[in-house]
N, C-alpha and C positions, 0 to 999 in steps of 0.2 A: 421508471417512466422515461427510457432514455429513446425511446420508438414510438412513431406516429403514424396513423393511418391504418384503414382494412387491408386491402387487397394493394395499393399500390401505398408501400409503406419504406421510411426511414429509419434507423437506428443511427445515430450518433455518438463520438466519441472523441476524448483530445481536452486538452484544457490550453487557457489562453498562452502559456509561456512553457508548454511539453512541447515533446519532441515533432508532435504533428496534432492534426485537425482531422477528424476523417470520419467515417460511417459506411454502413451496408445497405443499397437500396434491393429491397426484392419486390416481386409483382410487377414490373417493369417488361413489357410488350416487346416481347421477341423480333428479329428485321429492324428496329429504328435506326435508322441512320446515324452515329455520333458524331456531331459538328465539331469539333473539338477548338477549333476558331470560335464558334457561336458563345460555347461551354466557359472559355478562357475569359471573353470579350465579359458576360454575365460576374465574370470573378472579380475582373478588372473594375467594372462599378462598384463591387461594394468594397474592393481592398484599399487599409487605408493610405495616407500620404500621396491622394491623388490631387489634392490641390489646399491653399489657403484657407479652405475653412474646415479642413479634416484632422484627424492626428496626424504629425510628421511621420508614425514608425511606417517604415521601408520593408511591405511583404512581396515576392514576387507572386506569388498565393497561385502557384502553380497547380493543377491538380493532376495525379500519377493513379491510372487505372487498374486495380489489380487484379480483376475479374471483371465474368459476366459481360465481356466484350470481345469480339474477335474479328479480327478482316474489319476492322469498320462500324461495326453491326453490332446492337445485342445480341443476344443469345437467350433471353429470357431467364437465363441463371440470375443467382442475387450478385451485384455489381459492387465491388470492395472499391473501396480510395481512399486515397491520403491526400494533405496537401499541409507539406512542412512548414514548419516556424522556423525560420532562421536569421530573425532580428530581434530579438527577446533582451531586453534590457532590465531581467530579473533584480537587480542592488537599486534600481528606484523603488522598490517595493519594501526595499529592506524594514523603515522605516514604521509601516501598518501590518510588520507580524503581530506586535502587541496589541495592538488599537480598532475598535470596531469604527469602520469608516460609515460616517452618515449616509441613510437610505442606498447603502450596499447592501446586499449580501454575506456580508463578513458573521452578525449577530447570529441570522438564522441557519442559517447554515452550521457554524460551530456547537449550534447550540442541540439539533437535527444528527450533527454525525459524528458531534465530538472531534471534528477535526478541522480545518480548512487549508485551501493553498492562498496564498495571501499576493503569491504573482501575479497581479493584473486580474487577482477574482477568480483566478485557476476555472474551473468549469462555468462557474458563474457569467467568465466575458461575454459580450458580444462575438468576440471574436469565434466563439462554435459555431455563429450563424452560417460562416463558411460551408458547413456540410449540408445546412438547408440550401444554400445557390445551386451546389453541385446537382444537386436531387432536383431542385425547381429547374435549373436549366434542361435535364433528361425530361421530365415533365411538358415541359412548354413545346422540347422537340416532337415531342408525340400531340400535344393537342395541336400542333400546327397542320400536324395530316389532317385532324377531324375540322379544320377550319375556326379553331377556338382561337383567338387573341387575348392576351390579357397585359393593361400599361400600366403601371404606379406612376404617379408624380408627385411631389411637395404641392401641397396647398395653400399652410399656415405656417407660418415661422411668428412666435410670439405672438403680436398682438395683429402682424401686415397675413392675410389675406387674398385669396380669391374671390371677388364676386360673385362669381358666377359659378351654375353647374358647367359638368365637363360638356359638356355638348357645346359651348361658347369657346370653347378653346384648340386649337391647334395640337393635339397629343407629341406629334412629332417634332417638335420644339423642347419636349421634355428634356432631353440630353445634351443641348445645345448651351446650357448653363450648369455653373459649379454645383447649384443646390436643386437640379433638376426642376424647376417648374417651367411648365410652359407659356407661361406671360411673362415676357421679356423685361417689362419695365418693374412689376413686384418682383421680378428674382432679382433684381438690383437691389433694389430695397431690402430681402432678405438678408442679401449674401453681407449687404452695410452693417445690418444689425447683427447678424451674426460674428461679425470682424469686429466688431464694437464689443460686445460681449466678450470675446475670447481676449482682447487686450485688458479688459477689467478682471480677468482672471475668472471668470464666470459662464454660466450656460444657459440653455435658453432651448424649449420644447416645441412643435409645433403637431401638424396633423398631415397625414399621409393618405390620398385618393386615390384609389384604386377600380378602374372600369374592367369589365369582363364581356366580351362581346363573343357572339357567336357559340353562345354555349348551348345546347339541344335544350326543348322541353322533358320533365323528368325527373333529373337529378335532385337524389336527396332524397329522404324519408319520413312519414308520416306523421313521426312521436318525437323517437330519443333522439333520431339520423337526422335531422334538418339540416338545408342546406346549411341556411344563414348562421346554426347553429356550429356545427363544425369550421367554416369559415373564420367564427369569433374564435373559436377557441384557438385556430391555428395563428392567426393574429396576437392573441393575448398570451401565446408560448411566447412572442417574439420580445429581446431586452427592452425595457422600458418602455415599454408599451400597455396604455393605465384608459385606454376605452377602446371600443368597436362600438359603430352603429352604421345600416344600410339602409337602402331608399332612402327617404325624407327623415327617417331617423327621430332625433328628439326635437329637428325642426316642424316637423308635423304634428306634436300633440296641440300643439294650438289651432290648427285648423280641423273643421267640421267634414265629418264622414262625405258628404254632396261634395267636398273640395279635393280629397284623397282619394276616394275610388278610382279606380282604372275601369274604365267601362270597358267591354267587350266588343270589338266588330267586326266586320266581315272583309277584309280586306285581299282584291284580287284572289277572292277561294279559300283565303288565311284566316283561320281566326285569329285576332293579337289585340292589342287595348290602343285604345287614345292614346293615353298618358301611361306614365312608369312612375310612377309615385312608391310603389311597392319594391321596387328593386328590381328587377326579374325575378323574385322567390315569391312564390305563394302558397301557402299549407306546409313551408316548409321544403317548395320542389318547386324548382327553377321552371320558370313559364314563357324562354323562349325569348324573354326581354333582356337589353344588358344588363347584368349583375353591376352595382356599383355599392362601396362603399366607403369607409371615413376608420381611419386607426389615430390613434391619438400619441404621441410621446411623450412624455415628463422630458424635463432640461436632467441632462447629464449628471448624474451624481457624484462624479469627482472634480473636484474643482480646485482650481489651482492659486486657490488662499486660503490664507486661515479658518478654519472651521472649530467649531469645540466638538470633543467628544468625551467617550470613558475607554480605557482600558481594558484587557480581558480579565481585570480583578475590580474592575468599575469604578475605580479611581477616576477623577477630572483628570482631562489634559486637553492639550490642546494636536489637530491634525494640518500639516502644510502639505498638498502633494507632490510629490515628484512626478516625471513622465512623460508619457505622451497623451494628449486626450485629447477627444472630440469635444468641440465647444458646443457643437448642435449633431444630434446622431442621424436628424432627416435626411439628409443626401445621400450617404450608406445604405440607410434602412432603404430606401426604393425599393432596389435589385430584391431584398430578402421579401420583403412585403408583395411581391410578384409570384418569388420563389413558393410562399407558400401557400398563394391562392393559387397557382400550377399544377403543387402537388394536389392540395383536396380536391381541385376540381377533376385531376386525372382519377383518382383514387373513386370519386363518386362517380364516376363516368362508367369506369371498369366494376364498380358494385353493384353499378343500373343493367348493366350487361347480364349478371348472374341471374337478376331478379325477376325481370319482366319478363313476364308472357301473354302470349295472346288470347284475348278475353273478350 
């Protein structure tokens, strides 16, 4: 299950400390323009060592096209890339070849394939996310023809907070701070606690908001194909990522059906609702309203003090790590958390394309 999507689909490949990062996209719309600036810029948010509260490791996290591009342009062939690793500091690792590292991947995995790479979690990193930007960023270039926007921002870092929905807020502010949110005075707050945390040797989780504006009515499917449906799951591919919930969410079980409805009305010729309580998705097919939703993180699992653990012969010991690490993974995750509502909403776009007909 190293491929994602129907019709506009990923396959990825590369582990944290190999020789490269990379993947094949195919289904990908013949004529798109490739911004290759736009492309780069996309890499540059999520690669680390871009400030104070990220990992120090130094990637230029270039990406190098090897297909399915020509003069500029797609081609509608499947589009090869790479994008090399070439700061791997593989001997801080040395230490957790023997040692299953708490709420890593090191236990199930060995235990799944009989093997593992113990360099920074080898397939396991985050660092794979890279082949989801590359793919989210050709994605985004093509919904931008169809008029589709789609912004991540940090909401929650720990226990600080947004108030408000995104409608209260400034989007375009998002990038204007280290930890991406667009209230100036809580990304202060964050970015404090987040510097506080990483000097305690420890980490810290928060929650990632995501609007989707301009998306057609349609998309999505009846049953198995739901919008909101595929959306989660592309969310819950992503590292350390432990909920998804849209519209009002688990805010809403407390309020009464009369409070939650979206009424229906007639606006200048339009049908559209009052309210969006629902998300834009209804029966499972986007209804024309913005999409919006909520992804959650857990705090970093490597942390850099002492931990207990067992051995791979389950003896006690104790783990100290080496390395580089993210004290809080929200600022990175943005770009991927974009990346990936780009792809399935490209992918459901171009599925509605197949399906619909006139009736």
């Amino acid at each position: 299950m190293n491929t994602i999507g129907n019709i506009f689909s990923l396959t990825t490949f590369g582990e944290s400390h190999g020789e490269a990062i990379g993947g094949v996209i195919d289904g990908m719309p013949a004529g798109i323009e490739v911004d290759m600036a736009f492309i780069q810029n996309e890499l540059n948010r999520r690669r680390p060592g871009q400030s104070s509260i990220t990992t120090s490791r130094q990637e230029a996290d270039q990406v190098e096209f090897l297909s399915g591009v020509f003069e500029g342009k797609t081609t509608g062939c499947p589009i090869g890339f790479i994008v090399r690793n070439t700061n791997q500091h593989s001997q801080d690792y040395e230490n957790m070849r023997q040692l299953y590292r708490p709420s890593h991947a090191d236990y199930t995995y060995t235990q799944k394939y009989g093997c593992r790479d113990h360099r920074g979690g080898g397939r396991s990193s985050a660092r794979i996310t890279i082949s989801r930007v590359v793919a989210g960023a050709l994605a985004k270039l093509t919904l931008r023809q169809l008029g589709i926007h789609i912004q991540a921002y940090t909401s929650q870092v720990g226990a600080i907070k947004l108030e408000h929905n995104y409608q209260q807020y400034d989007l375009s502010l998002t990038e204007s701070n280290s930890v991406r949110c667009p209230d100036p005075v809580r990304a202060e707050e964050m970015i404090h606690l987040i510097e506080q945390v990483k000097a305690e040797g420890d980490t810290i989780g928060g929650v990632i908001t995501c609007v989707i504006k301009g998306c057609p009515v349609g998309l999505g499917e009846p049953e198995f194909g739901k919008l909101h449906a595929a959306l989660g799951a592309a969310m819950l591919s992503i590292n350390a990522v432990k909920g998804f919930e849209y519209g009002e969410g688990f805010d809403g079980v407390a309020a009464r059906g009369s409070e939650q409805n979206d009424i229906f009305i007639n606006r200048q010729g339009d049908i559209t609702t009052q309210t969006n309580h629902s998300g834009g998705i209804q029966g499972g097919i986007s209804n024309g309203q913005d999409i919006y939703f909520r992804v959650a993180f857990k705090p970093v699992a490597t942390l850099l003090r002492e931990q207990d653990t067992v051995d791979i012969n389950g003896q006690a010991t104790k783990l100290t790590a080496k390395g580089r690490h993210d004290p809080c993974v929200l600022p990175r995750a943005v770009p991927v958390v974009e990346a990936m509502a780009a792809m399935t909403i490209l992918d459901y776009y171009l599925l509605n394309k197949t399906t619909k007909i006139d009736c």
